[in-house]
N, C-alpha and C positions, 0 to 999 in steps of 0.2 A: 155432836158431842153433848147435846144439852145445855149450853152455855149461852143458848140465845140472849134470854134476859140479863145476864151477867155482862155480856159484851155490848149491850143498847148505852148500859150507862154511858152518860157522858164525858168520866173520867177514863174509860178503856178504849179511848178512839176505836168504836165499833172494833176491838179488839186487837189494835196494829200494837198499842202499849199501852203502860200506864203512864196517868199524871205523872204518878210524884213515885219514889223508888218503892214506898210502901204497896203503893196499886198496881206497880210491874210486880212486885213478886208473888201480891195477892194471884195474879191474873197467873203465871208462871204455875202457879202451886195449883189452880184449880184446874188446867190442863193439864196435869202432871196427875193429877188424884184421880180422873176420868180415863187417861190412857191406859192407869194402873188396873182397870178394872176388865180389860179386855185379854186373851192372849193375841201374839203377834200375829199367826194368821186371821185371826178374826179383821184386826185394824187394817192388815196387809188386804185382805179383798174391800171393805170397804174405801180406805184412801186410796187404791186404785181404781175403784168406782167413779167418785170423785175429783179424776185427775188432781191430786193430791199430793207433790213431790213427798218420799219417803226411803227409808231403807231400814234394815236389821244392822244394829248394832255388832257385830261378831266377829272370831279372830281369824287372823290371813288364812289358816288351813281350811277353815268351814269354808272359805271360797272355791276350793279348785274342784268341787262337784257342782257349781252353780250352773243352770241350764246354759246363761247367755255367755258367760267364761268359755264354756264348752261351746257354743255356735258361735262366736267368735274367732276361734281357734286360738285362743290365749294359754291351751293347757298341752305339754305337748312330752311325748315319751322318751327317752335315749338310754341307750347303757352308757354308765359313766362307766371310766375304768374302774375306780375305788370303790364304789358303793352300789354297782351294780344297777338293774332299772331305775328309772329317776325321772320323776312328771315335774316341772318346771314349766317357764314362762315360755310362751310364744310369741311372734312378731309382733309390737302393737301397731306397728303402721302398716294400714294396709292398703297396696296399691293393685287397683282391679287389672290392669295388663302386664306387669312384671313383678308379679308378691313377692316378697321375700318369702328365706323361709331358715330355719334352724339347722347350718350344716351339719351340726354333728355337735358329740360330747366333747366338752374339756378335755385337752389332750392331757396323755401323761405326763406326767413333771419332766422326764429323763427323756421327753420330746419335744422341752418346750426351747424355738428356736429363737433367735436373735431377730427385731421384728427390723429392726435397722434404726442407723439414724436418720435424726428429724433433720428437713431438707434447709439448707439456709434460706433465709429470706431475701426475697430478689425487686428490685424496683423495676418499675415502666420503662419503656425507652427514652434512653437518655437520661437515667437518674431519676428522673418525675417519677412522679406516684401515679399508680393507676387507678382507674375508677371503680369505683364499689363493684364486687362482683353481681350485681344483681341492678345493677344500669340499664335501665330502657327499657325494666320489664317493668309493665302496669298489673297491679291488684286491685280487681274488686272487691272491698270486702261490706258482707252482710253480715253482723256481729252483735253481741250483745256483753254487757258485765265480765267477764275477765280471760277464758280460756280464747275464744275466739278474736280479741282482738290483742293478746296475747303474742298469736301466731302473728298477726298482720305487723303489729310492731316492730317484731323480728325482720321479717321481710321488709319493712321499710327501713331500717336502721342499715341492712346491707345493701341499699342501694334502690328499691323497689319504689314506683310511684304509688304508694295504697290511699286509694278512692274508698272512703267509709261514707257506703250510701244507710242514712238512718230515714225514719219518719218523721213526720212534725215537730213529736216531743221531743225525740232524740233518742239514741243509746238509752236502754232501760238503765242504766246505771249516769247521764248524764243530770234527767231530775232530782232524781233522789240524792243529787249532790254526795256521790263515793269520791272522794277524795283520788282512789287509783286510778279514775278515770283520765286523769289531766297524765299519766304514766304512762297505761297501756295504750292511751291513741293517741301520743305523741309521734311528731314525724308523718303524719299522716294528713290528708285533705279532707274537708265532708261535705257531702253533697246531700241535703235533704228533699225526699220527695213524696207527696203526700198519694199511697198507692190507692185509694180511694177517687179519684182522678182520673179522668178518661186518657188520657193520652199518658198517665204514668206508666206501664205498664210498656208500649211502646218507648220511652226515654230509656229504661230500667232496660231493655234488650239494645238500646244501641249501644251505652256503656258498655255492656259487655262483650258488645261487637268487638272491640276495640282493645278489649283486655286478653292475656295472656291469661292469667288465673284467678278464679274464684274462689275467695276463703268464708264461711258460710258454716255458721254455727244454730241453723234453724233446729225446728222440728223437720225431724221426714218427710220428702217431696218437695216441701216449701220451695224452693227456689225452682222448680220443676213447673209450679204452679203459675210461677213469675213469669215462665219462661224465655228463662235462661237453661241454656243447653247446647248442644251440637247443630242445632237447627238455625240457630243465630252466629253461633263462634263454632265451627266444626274441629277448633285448634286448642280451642276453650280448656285447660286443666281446671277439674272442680277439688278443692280439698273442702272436707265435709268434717264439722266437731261437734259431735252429739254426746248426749251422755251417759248411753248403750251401748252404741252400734246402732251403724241405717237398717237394720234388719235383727231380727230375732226375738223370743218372748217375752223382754222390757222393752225394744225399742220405740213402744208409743210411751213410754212412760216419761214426764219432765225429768231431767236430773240434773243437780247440780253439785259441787265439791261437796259440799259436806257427806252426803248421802256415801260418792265414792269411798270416801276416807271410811267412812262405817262400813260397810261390806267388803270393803279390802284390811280391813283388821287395824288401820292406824288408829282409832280412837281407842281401841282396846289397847293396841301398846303404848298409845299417849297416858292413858288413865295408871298403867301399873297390874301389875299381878291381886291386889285387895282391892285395886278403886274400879268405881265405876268410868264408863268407856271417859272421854273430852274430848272437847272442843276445842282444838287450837285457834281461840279466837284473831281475827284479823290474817286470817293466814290461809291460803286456800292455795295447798299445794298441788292438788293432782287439778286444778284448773290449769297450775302455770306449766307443769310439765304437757301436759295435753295442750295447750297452745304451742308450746316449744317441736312437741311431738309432730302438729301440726303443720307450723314453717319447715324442717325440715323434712317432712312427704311430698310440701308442696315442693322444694330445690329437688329433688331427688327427682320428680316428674318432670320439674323443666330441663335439668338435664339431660332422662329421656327420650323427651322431647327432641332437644338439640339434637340428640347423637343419632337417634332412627325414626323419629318422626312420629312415636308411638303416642298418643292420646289417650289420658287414662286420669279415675275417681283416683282421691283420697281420701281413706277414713278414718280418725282416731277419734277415741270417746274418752271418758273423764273414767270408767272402771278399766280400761289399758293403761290408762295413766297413773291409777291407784296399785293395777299389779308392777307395773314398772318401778314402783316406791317401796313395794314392798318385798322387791323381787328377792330376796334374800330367803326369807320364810314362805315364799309363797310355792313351798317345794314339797312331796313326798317322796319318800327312800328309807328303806330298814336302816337302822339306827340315827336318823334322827335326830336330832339332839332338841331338847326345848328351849322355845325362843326368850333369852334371858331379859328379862323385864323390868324396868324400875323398882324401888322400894316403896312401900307406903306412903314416906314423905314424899318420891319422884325427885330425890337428890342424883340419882343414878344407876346404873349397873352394876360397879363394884368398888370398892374402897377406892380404887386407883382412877376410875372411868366416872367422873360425878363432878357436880356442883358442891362448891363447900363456900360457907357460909362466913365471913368474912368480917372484920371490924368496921368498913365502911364497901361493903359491898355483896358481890357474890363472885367466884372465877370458877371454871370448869376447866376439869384437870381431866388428859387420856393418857394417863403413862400406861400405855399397853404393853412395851417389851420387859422384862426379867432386868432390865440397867432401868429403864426409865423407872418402877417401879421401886428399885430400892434405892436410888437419887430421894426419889418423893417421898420416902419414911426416911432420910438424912435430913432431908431440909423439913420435917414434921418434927424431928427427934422422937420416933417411937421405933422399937425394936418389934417386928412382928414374932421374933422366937420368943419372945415373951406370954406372950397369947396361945390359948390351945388351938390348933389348926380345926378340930371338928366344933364346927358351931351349930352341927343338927340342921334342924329345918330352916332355920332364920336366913333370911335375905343377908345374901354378902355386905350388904349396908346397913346392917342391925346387930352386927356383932360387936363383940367388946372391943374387937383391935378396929372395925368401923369407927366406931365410936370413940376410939383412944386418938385417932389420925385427926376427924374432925375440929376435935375441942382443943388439939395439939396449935389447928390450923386458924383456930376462928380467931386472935387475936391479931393476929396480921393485917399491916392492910393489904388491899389490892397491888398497890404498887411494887411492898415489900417482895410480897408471896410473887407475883410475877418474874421478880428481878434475880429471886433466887432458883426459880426453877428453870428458868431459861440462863442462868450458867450453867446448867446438866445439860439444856436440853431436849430439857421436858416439856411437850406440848401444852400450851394452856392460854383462856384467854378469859378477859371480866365477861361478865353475863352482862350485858348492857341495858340499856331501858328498850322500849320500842319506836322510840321516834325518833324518823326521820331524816331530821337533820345531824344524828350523830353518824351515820353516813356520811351525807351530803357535806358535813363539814370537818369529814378527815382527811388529814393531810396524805395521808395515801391512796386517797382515794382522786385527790387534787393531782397528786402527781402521776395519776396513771388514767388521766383525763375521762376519770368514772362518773364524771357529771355534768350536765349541758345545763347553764342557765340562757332563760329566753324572756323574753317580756310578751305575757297573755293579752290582750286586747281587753278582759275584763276583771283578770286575777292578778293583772298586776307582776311583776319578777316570781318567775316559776324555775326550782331547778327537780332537774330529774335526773335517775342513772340511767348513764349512755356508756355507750362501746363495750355492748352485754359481749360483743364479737368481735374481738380486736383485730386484725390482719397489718400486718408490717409490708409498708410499700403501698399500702392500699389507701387512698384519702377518705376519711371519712363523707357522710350527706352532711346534707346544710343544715341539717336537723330542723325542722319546723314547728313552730311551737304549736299546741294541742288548737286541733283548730276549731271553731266555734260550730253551732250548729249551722250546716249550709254553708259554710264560708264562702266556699268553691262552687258554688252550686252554678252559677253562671259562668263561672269559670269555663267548667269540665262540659258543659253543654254547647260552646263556642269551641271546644276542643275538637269534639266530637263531629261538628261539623253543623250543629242547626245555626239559622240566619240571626241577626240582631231583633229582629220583630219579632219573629219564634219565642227566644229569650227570655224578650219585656213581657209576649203574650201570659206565656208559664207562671213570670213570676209574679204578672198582677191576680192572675185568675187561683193561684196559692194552689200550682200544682210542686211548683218547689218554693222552698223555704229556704231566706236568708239570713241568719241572724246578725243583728247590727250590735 
C-alpha cells in the first residue's frame, strides 16, 4: 500500500494503531485514501495474493450468483405456489453421509395443517431429573476466537466433556485479552500442547482416540495434517467451521465475520439506503450463528451415529451463516419486492417500526398490525388523516406525519412511553446501552436462571449467560468456570491412559503447558 514509512513511526505501533485518537485516525484516513485509488478487483487479486483477509461490500441479491454460494449449494430452485420459480437458500449444514436437502415449496395456505401440540415435559425415573442429553459424549475441540468455540460451548452446556486443546500461547483470542473469551469457552477443560514437540503430535491422536467428536475451526486439511481422522478414531465425527466451505474457489481464502456480513449484504442493510455499508461493532453475528449452526450438525451426526452406525464430516462456514441471516432477501422471483431499509438517520423502517428518541433515552416501537398502529398515533396524539398519504420519494421516516409522531413522542420518558403502549399492547422496548451487566443483572434474567456466576482462578467472580438451552426435567452441568491455559492438561493425559512418569516427562520438557 505504500505506507511503509508512515507505519515505522513509533506512534502507529508498526501500524496495529494509533497513540493517541488523533494518530488512529490519521492512520485510518491514509488507508482509506490509498484503497480509494484502486478498483475492487484490482485490490481483490492483489489481498488475495497476500493472504489478506477481505471481501466486497455489497447487497444480499449480488450474492446468489457468487461462484462458492453456488458450489456450496446454498442456492436452490422450487416453484412456489404464489409466485412461481423461486431461487432461495439451501441447506447450510452440511453432512457428507446423510445431506439434507430442501423438500419442497411452501405449502399453500388452504394446506397448511395442524403441526400438533407441544409434548408435556416429562421427568427421569422416579421424579429425578435426567442427565443432560449429551452426557458421556467427549469433544475435541481445536478452535479459535469466536464461531468455533461457539459450537463447543453449546455442546458442552448440554452435557458434553469439551477438551479445548490450544498452543502455548493459547486461543488467538485468549492474549489479546477478548473479553468473550471468558463466554465462549466456558464449561469447557484446556489442555495445551506445544505441536512443535516430538511426541505432540502422537498425544494429540490419542485424545482423539478417545473422543466421540471433533469441532475444528482450522484452515483446510489442518487437522488431517495433525492426524486426526479414521485411522486413529474410525468412529471419530469431524464437524468442520471454515469461513467458505472445505472446498471451492475462496476456500483457501482466511475469513472471518466481518467479511461474511459484507458479502451477504448486512453491512449494506445496517448502513441504510443513503449511508455507506457498517460495522456493527462488537457484534459478530454470522460467527455466532455458524458456531450454533455447527453444534447442531455436530448432534444431528451423533445421533446418526447412535441410530445406524453411520460415520460422517460436518461442514458449516461463516457465508452459510450470513445467508442463513439474511435468508429473507436472499431470494429471486418476478415481482419481488425491495428490500425496505433504514432511513438516513437509521431510526427505522417506518413511522410505526423504529427507534424514537426519548426525553431520557431511546425505545423501539414494531406496531406492525392496522390495531397496533393506530394504539401508537392514540398514545402519540397525531391523527394520520391529517397528513397527505403520498409523501413521493421520501423514506417512510422522513415525512411530515414521520415527523409529527416523533416530536409527538420525544418528550416522554421511557418509562412513561412504555407503560402506555403496553396497555394497547404494543410491542416495544428501551434501546439499552451495551454492557453487559445490564443483562447479567436482570431480574428476569435472575429468575430464568440465564446466568451462571463462577470464581476464575485469576479474573476473580466471572458471571456469564447460561441455559442458552433450557430442557425441563433435564439437570443442568456443573458449569465449569473458563478454564485457564492447560489447566487440564495433566488431567486429560492421565485420562487417557499415559503413566505418571510420562506425565511429569511432557510437562517438564514443555511439551504441554500448564498455566498456574
Amino acid at each position: 500500500m505504500g505506507l511503509d514509512k508512515l507505519i515505522e513511526e513509533p506512534r502507529f505501533d508498526k501500524g496495529r494503531a494509533g497513540a493517541t485518537p488523533a494518530d488512529d485516525a490519521e492512520l485510518r484516513a491514509a488507508v482509506a485514501h490509498v484503497i480509494e485509488t484502486k478498483p475492487f478487483p484490482q485490490w481483490a487479486a492483489e489481498l488475495e495474493a497476500a493472504d489478506v483477509p477481505f471481501a466486497e461490500a455489497r447487497q444480499t441479491q449480488e450474492s446468489l450468483d457468487d461462484p462458492q454460494i453456488t458450489h456450496n449449494g446454498m442456492l436452490v430452485t422450487l416453484e412456489d405456489p404464489g409466485v412461481g420459480p423461486m431461487e432461495q437458500m439451501g441447506v447450510p449444514v452440511a453432512l457428507s453421509a446423510t445431506p439434507g436437502r430442501v423438500q419442497g415449496p411452501r405449502p399453500r395456505a388452504e394446506t397448511d395443517g395442524d403441526l400438533g401440540a407441544p409434548r408435556a415435559a416429562t421427568a427421569g425415573a422416579g421424579g429425578n431429573e435426567q442427565a443432560p442429553p449429551l452426557d458421556g459424549v467427549r469433544i475435541l475441540e481445536i478452535t479459535n476466537l469466536i464461531a468455533g468455540p461457539t459450537a463447543g460451548r453449546i455442546l458442552a452446556d448440554l452435557g458434553a466433556d469439551v477438551i479445548k486443546l490450544e498452543p502455548p500461547e493459547g486461543d488467538m483470542s485468549r492474549p489479546i485479552g477478548r473479553t468473550y473469551f471468558y463466554s465462549v469457552n466456558f464449561n469447557k477443560r484446556s489442555i495445551a500442547i506445544d505441536m512443535r514437540k516430538p511426541d505432540a503430535k502422537r498425544i494429540v491422536q490419542a485424545i482423539a482416540a478417545k473422543a466421540d467428536a471433533l469441532v475444528a475451526n482450522l484452515r483446510p486439511k489442518a487437522t488431517e495434517r495433525m492426524g486426526i481422522g479414521p485411522a486413529v478414531n474410525p468412529r471419530l465425527i469431524e464437524t468442520h467451521l471454515t469461513g467458505y466451505g472445505a472446498t471451492g474457489p475462496y476456500s483457501h481464502r482466511p475469513g472471518i465475520d466481518p467479511l461474511a456480513q459484507a458479502m451477504m449484504g448486512l453491512s449494506r442493510a445496517q448502513g441504510g439506503k443513503e449511508n455507506p455499508p457498517v460495522f456493527p461493532a462488537q457484534l459478530a453475528p454470522t460467527d455466532y450463528t455458524t458456531g450454533a449452526m455447527g453444534a447442531f450438525g455436530t448432534i444431528l451426526a451423533l445421533l446418526e451415529r447412535k441410530r445406524h452406525g453411520t460415520v460422517q464430516r460436518v461442514d458449516v462456514n461463516l457465508l452459510s451463516g450470513g445467508i442463513v441471516l439474511a435468508s429473507e432477501w436472499f431470494t429471486r422471483y418476478r415481482g419481488r419486492p425491495e428490500r425496505p431499509l433504514a432511513d438516513k438517520d437509521q431510526m427505522g423502517l417506518t413511522p410505526s417500526h423504529r427507534l424514537f428518541h426519548v426525553a431520557d433515552g431511546w425505545v423501539y416501537v414494531t406496531a406492525d398490525t392496522p390495531e397496533h398502529q393506530a394504539a401508537l398515533w392514540q398514545v402519540a396524539g397525531v391523527d394520520p388523516s391529517a397528513y397527505a398519504a403520498d409523501a413521493g420519494d421520501a423514506h417512510p421516516n422522513e415525512t411530515p406525519f414521520a415527523h409529527a409522531v416523533a416530536k409527538a413522542l420525544a418528550g416522554r420518558t421511557c418509562a412513561a412511553l412504555l407503560d402506555a403502549l403496553a396497555a394497547h399492547g404494543v410491542p416495544a422496548a428501551p434501546a439499552m446501552a451495551g454492557d453487559s451487566e445490564i443483562f447479567l443483572d436482570d431480574p428476569h434474567a435472575e429468575a430464568n436462571a440465564m446466568v451462571a456466576v463462577r470464581t476464575h482462578p485469576t479474573a476473580g467472580q466471572i458471571r456469564v449467560a447460561w441455559n442458552y438451552v433450557s430442557l425441563p426435567g433435564t439437570r443442568a452441568t456443573a458449569g465449569r468456570h473458563t478454564p485457564l491455559l492447560g489447566e487440564h492438561s495433566q488431567e486429560v493425559l492421565r485420562e487417557i491412559g499415559l503413566a505418571e512418569a510420562e506425565v511429569a516427562r511432557l510437562a517438564a520438557d514443555g511439551t504441554i503447558v500448564t498455566e498456574r
